[in-house]
N, C-alpha and C positions, 0 to 999 in steps of 0.2 A: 316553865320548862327550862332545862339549861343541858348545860353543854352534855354527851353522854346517855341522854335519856332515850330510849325507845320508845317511838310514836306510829301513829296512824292517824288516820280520816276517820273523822266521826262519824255516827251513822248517820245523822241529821245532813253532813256534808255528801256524804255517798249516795242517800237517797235522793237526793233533787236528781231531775231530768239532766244527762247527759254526761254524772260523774260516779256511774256506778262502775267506772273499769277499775278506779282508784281503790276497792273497797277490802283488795286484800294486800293492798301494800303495806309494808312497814319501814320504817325508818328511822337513822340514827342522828342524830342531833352533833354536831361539830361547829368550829367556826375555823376560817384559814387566817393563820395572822398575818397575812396580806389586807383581809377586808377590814373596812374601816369598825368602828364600836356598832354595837347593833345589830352587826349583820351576819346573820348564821345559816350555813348549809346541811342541808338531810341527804344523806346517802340512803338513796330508796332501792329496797328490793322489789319487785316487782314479779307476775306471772311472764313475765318476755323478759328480763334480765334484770336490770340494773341502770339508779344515776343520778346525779346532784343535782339538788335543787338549790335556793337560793331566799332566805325567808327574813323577813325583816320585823324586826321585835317588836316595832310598832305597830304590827298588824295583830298582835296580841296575842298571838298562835291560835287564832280563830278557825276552829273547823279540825284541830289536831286534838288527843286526845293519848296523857302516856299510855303504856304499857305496862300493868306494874307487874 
């Protein structure tokens, strides 16, 4: 993934027990150059609004999935 990209929650992510609210969100990929290397935020649209998150590379973007 990098900077730009539209994402979502996998479905493997969304079906476990207690994370199917996340399942129609989508999201854009950014980084603020404030944060240190590594560290990238998703602007998530959401059914109730809007809002950043905070995602760290080393987590492999496990459980996101683009959009193509």
């Amino acid at each position: 993934m990098k900077v730009g990209d539209l994402v979502r929650y996998t479905k493997a992510h969304t079906s476990r027990p207690g994370f199917d609210y996340c399942a129609t969100w989508t999201g854009l990929i950014f980084q603020d150059p404030h944060d240190l290397p590594g560290i990238y935020r998703i602007y998530w649209t959401t059914q109730h609004g809007s809002h950043v998150g905070e995602w760290r590379e080393s987590d492999g973007w496990r459980g996101l999935e683009k959009i193509k």
